[in-house]
ROZADREN-405511 format. One record per residue (C-alpha): residue in three letters; y, z, x. Coordinates in steps of 0.2 Angstrom, whole numbers, plus 2048, in hexadecimal, padded with zeros to 3 digits. Layout:
["ALA", [Y, Z, X]]
...
//
This chain:
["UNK", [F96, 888, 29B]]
["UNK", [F9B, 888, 28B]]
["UNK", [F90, 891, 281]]
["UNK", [F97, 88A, 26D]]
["UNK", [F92, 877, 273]]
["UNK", [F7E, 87F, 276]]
["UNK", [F81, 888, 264]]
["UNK", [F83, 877, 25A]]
["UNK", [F74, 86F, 263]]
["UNK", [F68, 87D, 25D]]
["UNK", [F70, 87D, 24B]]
["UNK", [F62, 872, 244]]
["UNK", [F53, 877, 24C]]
["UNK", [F41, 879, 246]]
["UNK", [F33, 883, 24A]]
["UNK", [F31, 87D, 25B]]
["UNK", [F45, 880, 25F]]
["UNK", [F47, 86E, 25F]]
["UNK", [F50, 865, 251]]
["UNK", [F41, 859, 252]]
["UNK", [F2F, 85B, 24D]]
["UNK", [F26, 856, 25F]]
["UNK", [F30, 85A, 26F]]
["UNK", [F33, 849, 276]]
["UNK", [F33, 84F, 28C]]
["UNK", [F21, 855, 28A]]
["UNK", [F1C, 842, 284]]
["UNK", [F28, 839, 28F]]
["UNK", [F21, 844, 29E]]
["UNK", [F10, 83F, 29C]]
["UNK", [F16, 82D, 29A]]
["UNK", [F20, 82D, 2AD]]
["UNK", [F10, 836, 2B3]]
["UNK", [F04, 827, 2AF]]
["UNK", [F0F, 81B, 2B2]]
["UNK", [F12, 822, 2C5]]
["UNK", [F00, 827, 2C8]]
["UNK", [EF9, 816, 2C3]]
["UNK", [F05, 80C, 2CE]]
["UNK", [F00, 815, 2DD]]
["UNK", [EEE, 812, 2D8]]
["UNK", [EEF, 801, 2D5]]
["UNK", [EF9, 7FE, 2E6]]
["UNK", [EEA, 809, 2EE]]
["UNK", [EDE, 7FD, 2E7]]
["UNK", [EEA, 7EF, 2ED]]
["UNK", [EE9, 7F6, 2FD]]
["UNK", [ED6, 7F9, 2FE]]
["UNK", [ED1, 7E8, 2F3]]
["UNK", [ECA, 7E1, 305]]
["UNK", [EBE, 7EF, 304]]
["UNK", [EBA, 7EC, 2F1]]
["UNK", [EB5, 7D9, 2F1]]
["UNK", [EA6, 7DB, 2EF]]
["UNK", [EA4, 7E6, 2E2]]
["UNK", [EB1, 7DC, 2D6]]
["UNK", [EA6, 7CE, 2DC]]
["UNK", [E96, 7D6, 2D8]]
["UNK", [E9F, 7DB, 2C8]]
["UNK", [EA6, 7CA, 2C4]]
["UNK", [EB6, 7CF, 2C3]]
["UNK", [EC2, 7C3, 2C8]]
["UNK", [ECD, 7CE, 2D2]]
["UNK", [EDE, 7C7, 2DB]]
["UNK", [EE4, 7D3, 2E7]]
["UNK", [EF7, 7CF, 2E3]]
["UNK", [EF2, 7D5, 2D1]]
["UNK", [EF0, 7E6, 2D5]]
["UNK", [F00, 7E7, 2DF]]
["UNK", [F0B, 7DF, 2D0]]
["UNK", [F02, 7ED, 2C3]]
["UNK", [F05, 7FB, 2D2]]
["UNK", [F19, 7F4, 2D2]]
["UNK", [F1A, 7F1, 2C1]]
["UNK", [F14, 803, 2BB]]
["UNK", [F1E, 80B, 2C9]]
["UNK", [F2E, 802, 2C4]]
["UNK", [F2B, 807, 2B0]]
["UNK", [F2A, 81B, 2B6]]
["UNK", [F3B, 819, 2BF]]
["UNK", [F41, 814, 2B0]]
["UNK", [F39, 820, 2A4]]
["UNK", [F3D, 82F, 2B0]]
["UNK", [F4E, 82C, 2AA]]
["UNK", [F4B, 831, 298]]
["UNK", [F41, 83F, 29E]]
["UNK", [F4B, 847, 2A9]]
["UNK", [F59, 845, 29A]]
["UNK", [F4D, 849, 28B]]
["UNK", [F45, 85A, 298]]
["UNK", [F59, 860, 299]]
["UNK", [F5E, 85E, 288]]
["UNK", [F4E, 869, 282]]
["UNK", [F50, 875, 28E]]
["UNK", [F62, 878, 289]]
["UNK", [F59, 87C, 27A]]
["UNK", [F4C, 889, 280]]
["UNK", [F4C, 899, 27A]]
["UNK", [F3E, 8A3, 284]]
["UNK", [F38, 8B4, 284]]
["UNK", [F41, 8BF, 290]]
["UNK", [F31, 8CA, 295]]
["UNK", [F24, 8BF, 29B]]
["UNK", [F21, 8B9, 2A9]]
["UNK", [F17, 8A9, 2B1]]
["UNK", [F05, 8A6, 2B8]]
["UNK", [F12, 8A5, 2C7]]
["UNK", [F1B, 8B4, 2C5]]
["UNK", [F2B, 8AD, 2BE]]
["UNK", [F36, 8B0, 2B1]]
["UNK", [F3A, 8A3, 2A2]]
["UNK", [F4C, 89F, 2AA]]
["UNK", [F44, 89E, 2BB]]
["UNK", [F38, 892, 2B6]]
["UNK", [F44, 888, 2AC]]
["UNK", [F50, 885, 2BA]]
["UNK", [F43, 880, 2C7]]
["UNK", [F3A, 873, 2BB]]
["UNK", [F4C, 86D, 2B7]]
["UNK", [F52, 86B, 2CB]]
["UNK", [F3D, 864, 2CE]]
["UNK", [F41, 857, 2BF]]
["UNK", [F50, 851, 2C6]]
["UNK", [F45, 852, 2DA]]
["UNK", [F37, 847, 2D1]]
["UNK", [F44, 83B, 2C9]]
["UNK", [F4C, 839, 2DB]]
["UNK", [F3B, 835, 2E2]]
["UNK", [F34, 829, 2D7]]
["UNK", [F43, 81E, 2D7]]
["UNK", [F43, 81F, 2EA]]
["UNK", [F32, 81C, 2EB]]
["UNK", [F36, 80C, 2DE]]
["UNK", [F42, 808, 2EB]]
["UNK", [F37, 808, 2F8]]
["UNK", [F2A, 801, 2ED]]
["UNK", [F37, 7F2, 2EB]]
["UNK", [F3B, 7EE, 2FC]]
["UNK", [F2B, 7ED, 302]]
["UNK", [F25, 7E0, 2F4]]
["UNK", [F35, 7D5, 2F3]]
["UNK", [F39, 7D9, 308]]
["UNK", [F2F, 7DE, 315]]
["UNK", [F1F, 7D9, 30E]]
["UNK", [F21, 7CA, 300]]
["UNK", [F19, 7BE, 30B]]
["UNK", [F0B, 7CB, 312]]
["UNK", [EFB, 7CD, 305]]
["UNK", [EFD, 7E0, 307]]
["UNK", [F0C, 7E6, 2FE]]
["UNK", [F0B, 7F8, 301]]
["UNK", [F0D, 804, 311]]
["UNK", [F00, 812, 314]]
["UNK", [F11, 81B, 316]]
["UNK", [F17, 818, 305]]
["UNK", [F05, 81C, 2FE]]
["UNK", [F04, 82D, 307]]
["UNK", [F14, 830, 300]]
["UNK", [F0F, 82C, 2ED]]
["UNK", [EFF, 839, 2EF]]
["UNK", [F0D, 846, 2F7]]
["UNK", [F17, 842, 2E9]]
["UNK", [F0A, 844, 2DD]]
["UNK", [F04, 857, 2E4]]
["UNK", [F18, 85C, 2DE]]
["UNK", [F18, 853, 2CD]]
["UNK", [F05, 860, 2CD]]
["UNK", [F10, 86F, 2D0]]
["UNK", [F20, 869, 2C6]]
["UNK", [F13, 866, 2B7]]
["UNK", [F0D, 879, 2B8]]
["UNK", [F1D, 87E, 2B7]]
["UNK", [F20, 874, 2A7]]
["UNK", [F11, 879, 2A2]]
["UNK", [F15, 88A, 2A1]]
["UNK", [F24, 889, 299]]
["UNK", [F1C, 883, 28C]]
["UNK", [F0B, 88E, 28B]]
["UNK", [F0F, 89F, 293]]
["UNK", [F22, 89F, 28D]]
["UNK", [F1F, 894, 27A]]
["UNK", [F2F, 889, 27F]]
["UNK", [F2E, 87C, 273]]
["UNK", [F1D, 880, 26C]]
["UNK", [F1C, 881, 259]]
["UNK", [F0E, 889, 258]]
["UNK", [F13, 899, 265]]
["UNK", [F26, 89B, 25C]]
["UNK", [F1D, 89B, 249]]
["UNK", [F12, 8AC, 250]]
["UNK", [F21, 8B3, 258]]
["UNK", [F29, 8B1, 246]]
["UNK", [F1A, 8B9, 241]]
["UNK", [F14, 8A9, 236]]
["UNK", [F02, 8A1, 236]]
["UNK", [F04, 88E, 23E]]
["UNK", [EF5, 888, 235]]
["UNK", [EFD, 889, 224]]
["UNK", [F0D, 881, 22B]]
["UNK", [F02, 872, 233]]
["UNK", [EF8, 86E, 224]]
//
């Protein structure tokens, strides 16, 4: 790789190492996160909304089971589309990254270690959410459009598997950013030996 092209993106950074004041992967992450999580919900409520008639009733909510699965498809569809950018946005920063050499992770790895299994699980999780968004399409506009459950049990255990790898992928990320400062203003202004405080007043 060549080494120059990395050179001129780091030309202009701040304290963070960025070359803008809030890392943009962290916020996008957090964004196909929700998005995922609630259209599994939503299409688990869908699922179990037999069940639940009576307390929407007892509530007087006026609940249409269809509903659920249209919020469930709609929220899956729009973290397909965000995991894009934040796949994209996660490998620009990390191209950015300049961790400390001798630390190691709550996990017993080192910074480039950790780097270069959250990138390959970034571009996994992308994978999987677009093929579970595929699936999640086929069975609402194909093999179930005229049924009032939308959804497989299949497809459901799949999103809650899929959910326990986003939970580890996260920890990674997570460490990158706590135990290793990447992209954390206020670790790289102590490493330069400056107080944060007086820089974020």
């Amino acid at each position: 790789m060549n080494t120059e092209i990395i050179d001129q993106l780091k030309t202009h950074v701040g304290a963070n190492g960025l070359p803008y004041a809030i890392p943009i992967h962290p916020n996008l992450v957090h964004l196909t996160l929700g998005l995922f999580i609630l259209g599994i919900l939503f299409d688990v409520v869908g699922v179990l909304f037999p069940l639940q008639t009576p307390v929407f009733k007892f509530l007087a909510i006026n609940a249409v089971r269809s509903n659920f699965f249209d919020v469930g498809w709609y929220n899956l569809l729009g973290s397909a589309v965000i995991s894009f950018f934040t796949v994209a946005a996660g490998f620009y920063e990390i191209m950015l990254a300049n961790p400390p050499s001798d630390v190691k992770s709550a996990w017993g790895l080192q910074p480039m270690e950790t780097m270069l299994w959250h990138g390959i699980g970034g571009v996994l999780l992308l994978a999987l959410i677009v093929g579970m968004t595929v699936w999640r399409g086929l069975q609402r506009y194909v093999w179930c459009k005229d049924k009032s459950q939308q959804v497989q049990w299949s497809y459901l255990v799949s999103g809650f598997a899929i959910m326990f790898v986003m939970y580890l992928h996260g920890t990674l990320g997570a460490q990158l950013a706590a135990e290793f400062g990447v992209h954390n203003t206020a670790d790289m202004l102590l490493r330069l030996g400056q107080n944060p405080n007086v820089l974020l007043k």
